[in-house]
TIRO-2110 file (N, C-alpha, C; in Angstrom, 1 decimal):
// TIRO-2110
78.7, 81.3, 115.5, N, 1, A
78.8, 82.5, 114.6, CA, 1, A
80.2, 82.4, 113.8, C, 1, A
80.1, 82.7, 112.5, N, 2, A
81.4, 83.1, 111.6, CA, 2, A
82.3, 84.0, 113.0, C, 2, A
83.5, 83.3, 112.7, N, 3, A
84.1, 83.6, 113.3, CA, 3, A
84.7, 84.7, 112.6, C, 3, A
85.6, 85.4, 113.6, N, 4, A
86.6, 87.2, 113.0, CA, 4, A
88.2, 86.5, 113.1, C, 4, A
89.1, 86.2, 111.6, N, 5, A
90.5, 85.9, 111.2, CA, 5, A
91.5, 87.1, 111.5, C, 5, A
92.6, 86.9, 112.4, N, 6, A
93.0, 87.8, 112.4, CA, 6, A
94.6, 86.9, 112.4, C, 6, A
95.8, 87.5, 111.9, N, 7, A
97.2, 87.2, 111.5, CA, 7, A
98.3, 88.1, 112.5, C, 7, A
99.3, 87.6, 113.2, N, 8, A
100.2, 87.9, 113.7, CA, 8, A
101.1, 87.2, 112.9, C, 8, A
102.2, 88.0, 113.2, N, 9, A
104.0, 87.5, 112.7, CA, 9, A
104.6, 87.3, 114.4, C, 9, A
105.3, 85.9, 114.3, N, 10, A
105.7, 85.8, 115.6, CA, 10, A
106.8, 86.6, 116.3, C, 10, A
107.2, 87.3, 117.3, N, 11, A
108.4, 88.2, 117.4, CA, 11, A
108.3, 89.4, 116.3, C, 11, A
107.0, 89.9, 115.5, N, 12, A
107.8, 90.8, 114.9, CA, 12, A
106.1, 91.5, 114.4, C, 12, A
106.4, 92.0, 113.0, N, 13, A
105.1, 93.2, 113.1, CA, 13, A
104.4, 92.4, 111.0, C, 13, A
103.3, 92.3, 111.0, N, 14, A
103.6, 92.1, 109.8, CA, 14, A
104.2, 93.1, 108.8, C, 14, A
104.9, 92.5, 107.6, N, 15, A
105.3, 93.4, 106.6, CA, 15, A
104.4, 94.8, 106.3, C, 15, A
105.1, 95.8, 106.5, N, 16, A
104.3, 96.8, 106.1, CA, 16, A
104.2, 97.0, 104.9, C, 16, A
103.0, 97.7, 104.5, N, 17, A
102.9, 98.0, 103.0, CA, 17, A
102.6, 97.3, 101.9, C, 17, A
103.1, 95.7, 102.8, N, 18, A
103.4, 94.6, 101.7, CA, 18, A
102.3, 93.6, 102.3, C, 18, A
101.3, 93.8, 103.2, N, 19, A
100.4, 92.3, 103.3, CA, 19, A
99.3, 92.9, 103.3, C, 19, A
98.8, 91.9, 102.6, N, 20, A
97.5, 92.2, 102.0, CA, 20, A
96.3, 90.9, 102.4, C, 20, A
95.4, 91.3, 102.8, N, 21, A
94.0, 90.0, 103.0, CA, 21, A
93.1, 90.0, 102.3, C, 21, A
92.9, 88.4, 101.7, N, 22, A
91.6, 87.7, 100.9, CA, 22, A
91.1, 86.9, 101.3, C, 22, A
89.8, 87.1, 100.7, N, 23, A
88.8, 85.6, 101.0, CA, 23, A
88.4, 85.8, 102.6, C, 23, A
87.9, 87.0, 103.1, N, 24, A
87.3, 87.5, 104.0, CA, 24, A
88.6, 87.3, 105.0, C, 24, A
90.0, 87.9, 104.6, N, 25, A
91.1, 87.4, 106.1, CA, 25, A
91.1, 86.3, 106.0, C, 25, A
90.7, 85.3, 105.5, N, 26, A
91.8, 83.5, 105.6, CA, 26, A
92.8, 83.8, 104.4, C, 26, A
93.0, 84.3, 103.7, N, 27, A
94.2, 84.4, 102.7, CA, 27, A
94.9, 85.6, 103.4, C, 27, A
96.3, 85.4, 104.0, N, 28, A
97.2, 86.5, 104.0, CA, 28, A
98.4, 86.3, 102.5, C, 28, A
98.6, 87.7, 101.9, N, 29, A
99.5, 87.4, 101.0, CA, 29, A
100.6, 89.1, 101.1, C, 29, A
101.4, 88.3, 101.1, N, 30, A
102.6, 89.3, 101.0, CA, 30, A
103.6, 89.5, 99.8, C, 30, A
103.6, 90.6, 99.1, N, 31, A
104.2, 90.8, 98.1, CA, 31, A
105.8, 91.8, 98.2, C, 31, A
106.5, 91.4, 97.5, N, 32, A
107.9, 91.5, 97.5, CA, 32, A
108.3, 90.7, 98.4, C, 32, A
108.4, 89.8, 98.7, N, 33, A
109.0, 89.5, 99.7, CA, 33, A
110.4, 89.2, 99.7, C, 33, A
111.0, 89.3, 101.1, N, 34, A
112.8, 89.3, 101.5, CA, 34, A
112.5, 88.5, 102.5, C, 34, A
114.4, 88.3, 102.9, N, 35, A
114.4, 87.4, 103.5, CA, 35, A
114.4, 87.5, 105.0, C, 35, A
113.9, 88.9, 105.3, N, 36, A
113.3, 89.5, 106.6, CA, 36, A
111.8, 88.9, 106.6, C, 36, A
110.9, 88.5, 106.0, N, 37, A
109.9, 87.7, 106.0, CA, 37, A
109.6, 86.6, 106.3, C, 37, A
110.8, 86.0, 106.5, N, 38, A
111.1, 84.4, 107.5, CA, 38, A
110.3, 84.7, 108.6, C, 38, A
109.9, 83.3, 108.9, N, 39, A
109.6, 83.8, 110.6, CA, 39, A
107.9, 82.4, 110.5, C, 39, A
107.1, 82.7, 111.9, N, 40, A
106.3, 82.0, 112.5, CA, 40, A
105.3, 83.3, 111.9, C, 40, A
104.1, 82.6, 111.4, N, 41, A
102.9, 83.3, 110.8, CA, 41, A
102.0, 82.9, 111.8, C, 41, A
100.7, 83.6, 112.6, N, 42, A
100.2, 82.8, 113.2, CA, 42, A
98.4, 83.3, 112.7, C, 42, A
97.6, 82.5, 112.7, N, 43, A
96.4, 82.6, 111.5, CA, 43, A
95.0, 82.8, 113.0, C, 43, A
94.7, 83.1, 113.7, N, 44, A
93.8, 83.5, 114.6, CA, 44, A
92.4, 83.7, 114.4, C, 44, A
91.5, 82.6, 114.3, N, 45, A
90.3, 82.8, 114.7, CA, 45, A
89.3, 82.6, 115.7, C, 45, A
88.2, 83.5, 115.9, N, 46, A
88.0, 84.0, 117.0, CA, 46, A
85.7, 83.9, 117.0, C, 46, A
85.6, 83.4, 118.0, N, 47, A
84.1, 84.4, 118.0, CA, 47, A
83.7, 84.0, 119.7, C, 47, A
82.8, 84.0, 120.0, N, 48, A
81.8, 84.3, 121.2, CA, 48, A
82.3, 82.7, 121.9, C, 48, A
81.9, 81.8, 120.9, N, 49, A
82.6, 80.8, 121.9, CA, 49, A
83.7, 80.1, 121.8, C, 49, A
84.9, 80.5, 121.4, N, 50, A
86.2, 80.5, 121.6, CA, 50, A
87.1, 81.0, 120.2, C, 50, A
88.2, 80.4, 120.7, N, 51, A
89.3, 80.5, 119.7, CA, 51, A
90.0, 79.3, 119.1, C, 51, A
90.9, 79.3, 118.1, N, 52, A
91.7, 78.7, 117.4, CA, 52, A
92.7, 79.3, 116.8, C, 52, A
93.6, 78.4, 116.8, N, 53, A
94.9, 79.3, 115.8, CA, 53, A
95.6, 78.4, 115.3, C, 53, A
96.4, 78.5, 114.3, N, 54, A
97.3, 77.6, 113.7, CA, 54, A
98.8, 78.8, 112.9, C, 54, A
99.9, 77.8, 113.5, N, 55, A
101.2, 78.5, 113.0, CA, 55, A
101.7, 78.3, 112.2, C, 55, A
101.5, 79.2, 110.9, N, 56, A
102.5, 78.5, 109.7, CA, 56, A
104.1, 78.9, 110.1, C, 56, A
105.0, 78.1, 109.3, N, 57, A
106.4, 78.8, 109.3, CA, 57, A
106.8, 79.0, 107.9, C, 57, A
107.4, 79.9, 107.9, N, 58, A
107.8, 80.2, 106.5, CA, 58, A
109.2, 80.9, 106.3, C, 58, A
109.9, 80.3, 105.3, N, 59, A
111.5, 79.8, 105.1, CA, 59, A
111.4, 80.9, 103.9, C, 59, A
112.1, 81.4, 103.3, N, 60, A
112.2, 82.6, 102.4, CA, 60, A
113.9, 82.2, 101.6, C, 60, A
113.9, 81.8, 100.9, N, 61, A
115.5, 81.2, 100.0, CA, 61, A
115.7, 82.2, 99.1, C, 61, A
117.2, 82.2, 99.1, N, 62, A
117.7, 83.5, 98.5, CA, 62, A
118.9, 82.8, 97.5, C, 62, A
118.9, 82.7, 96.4, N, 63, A
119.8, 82.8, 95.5, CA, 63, A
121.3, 83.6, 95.8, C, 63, A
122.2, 83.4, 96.0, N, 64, A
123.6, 84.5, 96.4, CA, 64, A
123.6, 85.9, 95.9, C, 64, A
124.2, 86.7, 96.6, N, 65, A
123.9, 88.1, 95.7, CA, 65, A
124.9, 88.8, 96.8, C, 65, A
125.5, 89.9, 95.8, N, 66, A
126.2, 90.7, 96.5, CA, 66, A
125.8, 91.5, 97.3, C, 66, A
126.6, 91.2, 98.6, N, 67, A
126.6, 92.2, 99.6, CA, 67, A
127.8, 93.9, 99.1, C, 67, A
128.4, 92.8, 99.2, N, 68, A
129.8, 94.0, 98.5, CA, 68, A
130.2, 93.6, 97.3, C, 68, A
129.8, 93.8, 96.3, N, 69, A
130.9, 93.4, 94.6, CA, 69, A
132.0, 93.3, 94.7, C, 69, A
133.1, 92.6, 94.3, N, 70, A
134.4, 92.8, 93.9, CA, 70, A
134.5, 93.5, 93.1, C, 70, A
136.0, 94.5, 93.2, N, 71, A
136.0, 95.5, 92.1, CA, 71, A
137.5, 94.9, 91.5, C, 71, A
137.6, 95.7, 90.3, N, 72, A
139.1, 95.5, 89.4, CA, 72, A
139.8, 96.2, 90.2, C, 72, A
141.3, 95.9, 90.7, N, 73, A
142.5, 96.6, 91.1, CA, 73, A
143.5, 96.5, 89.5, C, 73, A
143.8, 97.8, 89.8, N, 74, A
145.1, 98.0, 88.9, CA, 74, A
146.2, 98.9, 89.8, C, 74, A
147.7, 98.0, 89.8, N, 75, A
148.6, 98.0, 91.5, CA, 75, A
149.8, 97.8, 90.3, C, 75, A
150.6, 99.0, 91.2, N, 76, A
152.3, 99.1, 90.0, CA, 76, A
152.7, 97.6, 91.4, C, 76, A
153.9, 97.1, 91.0, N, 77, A
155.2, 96.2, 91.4, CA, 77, A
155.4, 96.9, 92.9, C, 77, A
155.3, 96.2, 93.8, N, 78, A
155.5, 96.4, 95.2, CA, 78, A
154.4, 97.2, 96.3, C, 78, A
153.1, 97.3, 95.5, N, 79, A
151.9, 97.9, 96.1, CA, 79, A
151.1, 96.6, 96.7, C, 79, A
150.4, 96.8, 98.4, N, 80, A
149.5, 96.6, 98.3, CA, 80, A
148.2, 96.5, 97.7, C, 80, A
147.3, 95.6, 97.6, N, 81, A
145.4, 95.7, 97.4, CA, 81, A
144.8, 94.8, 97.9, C, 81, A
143.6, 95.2, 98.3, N, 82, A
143.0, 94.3, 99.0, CA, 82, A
141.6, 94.0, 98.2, C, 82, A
141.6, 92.6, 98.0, N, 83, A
140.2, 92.0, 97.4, CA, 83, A
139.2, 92.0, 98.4, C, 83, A
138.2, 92.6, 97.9, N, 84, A
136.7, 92.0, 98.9, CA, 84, A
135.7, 91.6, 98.3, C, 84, A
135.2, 90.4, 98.7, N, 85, A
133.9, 89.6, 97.9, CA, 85, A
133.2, 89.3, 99.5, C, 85, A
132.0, 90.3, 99.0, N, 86, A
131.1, 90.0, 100.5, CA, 86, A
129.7, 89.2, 99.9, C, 86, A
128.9, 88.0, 100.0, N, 87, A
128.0, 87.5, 99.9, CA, 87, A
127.3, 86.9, 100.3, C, 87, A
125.8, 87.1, 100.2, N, 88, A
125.1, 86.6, 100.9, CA, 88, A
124.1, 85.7, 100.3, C, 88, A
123.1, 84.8, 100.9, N, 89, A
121.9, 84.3, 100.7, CA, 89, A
121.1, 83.6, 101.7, C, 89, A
120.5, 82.6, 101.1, N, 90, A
120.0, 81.3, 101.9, CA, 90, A
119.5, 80.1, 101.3, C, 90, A
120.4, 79.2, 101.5, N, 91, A
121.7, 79.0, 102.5, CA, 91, A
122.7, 79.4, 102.1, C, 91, A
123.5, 79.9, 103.4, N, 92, A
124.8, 80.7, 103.4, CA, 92, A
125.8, 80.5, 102.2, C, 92, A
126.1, 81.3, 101.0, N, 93, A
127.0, 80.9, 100.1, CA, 93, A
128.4, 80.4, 100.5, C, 93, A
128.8, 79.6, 99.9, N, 94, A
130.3, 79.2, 100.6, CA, 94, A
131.0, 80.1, 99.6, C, 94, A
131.9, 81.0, 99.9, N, 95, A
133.1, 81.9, 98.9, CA, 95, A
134.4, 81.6, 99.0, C, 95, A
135.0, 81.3, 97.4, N, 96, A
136.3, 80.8, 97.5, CA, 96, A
137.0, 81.5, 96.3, C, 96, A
138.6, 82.0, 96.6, N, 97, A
139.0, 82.2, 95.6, CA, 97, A
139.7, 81.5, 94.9, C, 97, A
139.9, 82.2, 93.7, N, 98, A
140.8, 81.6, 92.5, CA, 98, A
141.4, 82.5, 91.9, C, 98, A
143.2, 82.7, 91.7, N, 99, A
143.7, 83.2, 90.9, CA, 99, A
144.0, 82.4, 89.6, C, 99, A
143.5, 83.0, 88.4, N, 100, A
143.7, 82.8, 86.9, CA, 100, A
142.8, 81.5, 87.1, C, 100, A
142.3, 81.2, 87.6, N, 101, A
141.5, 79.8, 87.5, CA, 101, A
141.9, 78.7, 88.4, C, 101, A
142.6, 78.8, 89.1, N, 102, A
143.1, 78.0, 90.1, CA, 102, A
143.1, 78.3, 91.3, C, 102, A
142.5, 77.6, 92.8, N, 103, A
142.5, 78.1, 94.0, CA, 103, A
143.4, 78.3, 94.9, C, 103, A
142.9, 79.2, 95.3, N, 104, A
144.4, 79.9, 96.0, CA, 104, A
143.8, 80.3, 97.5, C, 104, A
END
C-alpha cells in the first residue's frame, strides 16, 4: 500500500507557521527561514508492512549582520567611551578594528 510521509526535525519541533507539505507530504518546504532551522530533517515513511526513513541535514548560512550596531561617540579631552561592534553569522564573522583606516 502507498505508504503515509510523515517529517520530524531532530531534537526540536518543526518550524511553526513556516512549514508547509507538497506532492502528497514528500515535499517539506519551509519559508523564511533562519538560522534556528539548521538541524537533522528526518522524512518518515510508513504502511502495514513496514517503515523507512531517511535524514536530511540542513546548514542554513548567514551573511554577517548586526547583533549590536556601532554607534557615533562624541567625547570632550579626558572622557571615557566605549565602542561596541557585536556580529554575527555563519560562519562566525571575524571582527577587527581600525582607527582612521589603520588597525589598531
Amino acid at each position: 500500500p502507498t505508504p503515509v510521509i510523515r517529517w520530524i526535525k531532530e531534537g526540536g519541533e518543526l518550524p511553526a507557521n513556516r512549514t508547509f507539505f507538497e506532492n502528497f507530504k514528500k515535499t517539506l518546504k519551509i519559508i523564511d527561514v533562519s538560522e534556528a532551522d539548521s538541524g537533522n530533517y528526518k522524512c518518515i515513511a510508513r504502511n502495514i508492512l513496514g517503515s523507512a526513513h531517511h535524514i536530511i541535514s540542513v546548514t542554513v548560512k548567514a551573511a554577517p549582520y548586526w547583533i549590536t550596531a556601532p554607534r557615533n561617540l562624541v567625547l570632550s579631552p579626558g572622557e571615557d567611551g566605549t565602542l561596541i561592534c557585536r556580529a554575527n553569522g555563519n560562519p562566525k564573522p571575524n571582527i577587527s578594528w581600525l582607527a582612521n583606516g589603520v588597525p589598531i
